[in-house]
Backbone as CSV, one residue per row, in Angstrom:
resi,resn,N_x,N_y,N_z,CA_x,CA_y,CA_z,C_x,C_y,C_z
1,UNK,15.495,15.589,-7.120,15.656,15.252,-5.704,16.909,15.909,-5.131
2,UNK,17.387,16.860,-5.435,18.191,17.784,-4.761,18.071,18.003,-3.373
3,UNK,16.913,18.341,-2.787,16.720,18.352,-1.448,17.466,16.984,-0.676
4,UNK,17.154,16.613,-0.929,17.833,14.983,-0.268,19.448,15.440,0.149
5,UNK,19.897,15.761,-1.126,21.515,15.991,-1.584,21.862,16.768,-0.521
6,UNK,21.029,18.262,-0.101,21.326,19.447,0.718,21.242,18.564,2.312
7,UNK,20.209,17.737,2.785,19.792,17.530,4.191,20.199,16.059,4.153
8,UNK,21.159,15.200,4.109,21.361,14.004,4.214,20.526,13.083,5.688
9,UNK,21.314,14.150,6.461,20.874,13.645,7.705,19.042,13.553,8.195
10,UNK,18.581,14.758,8.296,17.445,14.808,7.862,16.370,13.974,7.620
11,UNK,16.754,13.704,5.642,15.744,13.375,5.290,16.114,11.849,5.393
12,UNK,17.126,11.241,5.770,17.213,9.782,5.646,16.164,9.043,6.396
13,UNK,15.959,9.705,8.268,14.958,9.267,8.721,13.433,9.722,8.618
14,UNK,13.469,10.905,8.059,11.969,11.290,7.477,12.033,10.000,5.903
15,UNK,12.505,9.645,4.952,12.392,9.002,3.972,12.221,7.391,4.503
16,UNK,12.787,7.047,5.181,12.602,5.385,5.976,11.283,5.405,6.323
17,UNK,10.649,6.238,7.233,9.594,6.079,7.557,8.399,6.360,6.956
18,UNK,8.922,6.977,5.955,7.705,7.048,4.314,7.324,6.184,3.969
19,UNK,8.979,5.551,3.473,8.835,4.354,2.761,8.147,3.230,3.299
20,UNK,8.427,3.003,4.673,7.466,1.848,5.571,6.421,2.256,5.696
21,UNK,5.470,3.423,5.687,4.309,3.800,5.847,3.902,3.132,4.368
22,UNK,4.157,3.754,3.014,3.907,3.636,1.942,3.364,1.753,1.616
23,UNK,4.410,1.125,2.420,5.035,-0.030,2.012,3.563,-1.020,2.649
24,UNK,3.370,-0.152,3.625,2.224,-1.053,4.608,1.040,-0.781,3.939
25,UNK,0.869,0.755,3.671,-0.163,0.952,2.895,-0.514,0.517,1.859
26,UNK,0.579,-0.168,1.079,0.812,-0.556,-0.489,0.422,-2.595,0.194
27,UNK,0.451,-3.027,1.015,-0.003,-4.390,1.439,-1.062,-4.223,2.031
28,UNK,-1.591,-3.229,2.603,-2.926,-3.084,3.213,-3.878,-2.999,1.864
29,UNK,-3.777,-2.073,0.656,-4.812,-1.735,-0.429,-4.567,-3.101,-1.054
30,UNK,-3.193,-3.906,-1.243,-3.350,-5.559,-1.595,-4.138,-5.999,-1.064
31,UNK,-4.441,-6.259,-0.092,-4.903,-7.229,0.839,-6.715,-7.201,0.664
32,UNK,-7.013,-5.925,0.673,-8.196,-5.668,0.574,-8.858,-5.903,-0.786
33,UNK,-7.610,-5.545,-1.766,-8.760,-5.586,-3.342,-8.499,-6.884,-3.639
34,UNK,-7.713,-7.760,-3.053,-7.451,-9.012,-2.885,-9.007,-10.078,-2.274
35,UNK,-9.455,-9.264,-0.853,-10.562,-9.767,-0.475,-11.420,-9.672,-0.939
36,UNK,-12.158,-8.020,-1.527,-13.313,-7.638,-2.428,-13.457,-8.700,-3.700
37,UNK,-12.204,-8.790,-4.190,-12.172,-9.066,-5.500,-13.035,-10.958,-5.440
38,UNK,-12.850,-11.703,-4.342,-12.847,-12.777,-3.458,-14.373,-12.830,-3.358
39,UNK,-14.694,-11.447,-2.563,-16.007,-11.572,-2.047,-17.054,-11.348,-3.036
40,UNK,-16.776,-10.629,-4.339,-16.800,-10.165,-5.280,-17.897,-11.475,-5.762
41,UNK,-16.545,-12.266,-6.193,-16.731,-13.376,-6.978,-17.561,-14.943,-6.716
42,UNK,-17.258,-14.994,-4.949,-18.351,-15.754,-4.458,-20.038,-15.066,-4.759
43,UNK,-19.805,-13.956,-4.358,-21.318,-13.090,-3.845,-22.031,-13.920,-5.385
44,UNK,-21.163,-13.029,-6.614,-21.371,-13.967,-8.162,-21.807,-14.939,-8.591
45,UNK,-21.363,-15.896,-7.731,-21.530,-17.145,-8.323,-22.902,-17.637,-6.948
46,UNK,-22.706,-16.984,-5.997,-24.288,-17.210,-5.431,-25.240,-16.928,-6.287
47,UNK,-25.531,-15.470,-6.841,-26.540,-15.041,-7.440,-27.028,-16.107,-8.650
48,UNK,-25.767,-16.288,-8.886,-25.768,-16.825,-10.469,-26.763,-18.408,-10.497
49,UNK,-26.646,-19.110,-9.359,-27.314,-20.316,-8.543,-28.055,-20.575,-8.521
């Protein structure tokens, strides 16, 4: 990560807004394999009935 080292200024606000993109994206793919996994398991136990 040298680049960082060379552009302080730069990359601090290109890297913040990674990280919050990343961060949302990383609670959005929770959220969802969270629900599947949910819907998953009802759908399951219907069939199973």
């Amino acid at each position: 990560m040298n680049f960082q080292d060379e552009h302080p200024e730069d990359q601090k606000t290109d890297r913040r807004e990674e990280g919050w993109n990343q961060e949302i994206f990383c609670v959005f793919v929770n959220e969802t394999f969270i629900f599947t996994t949910i819907l998953e398991s009802v759908i399951y136990t219907r069939i199973k009935e």
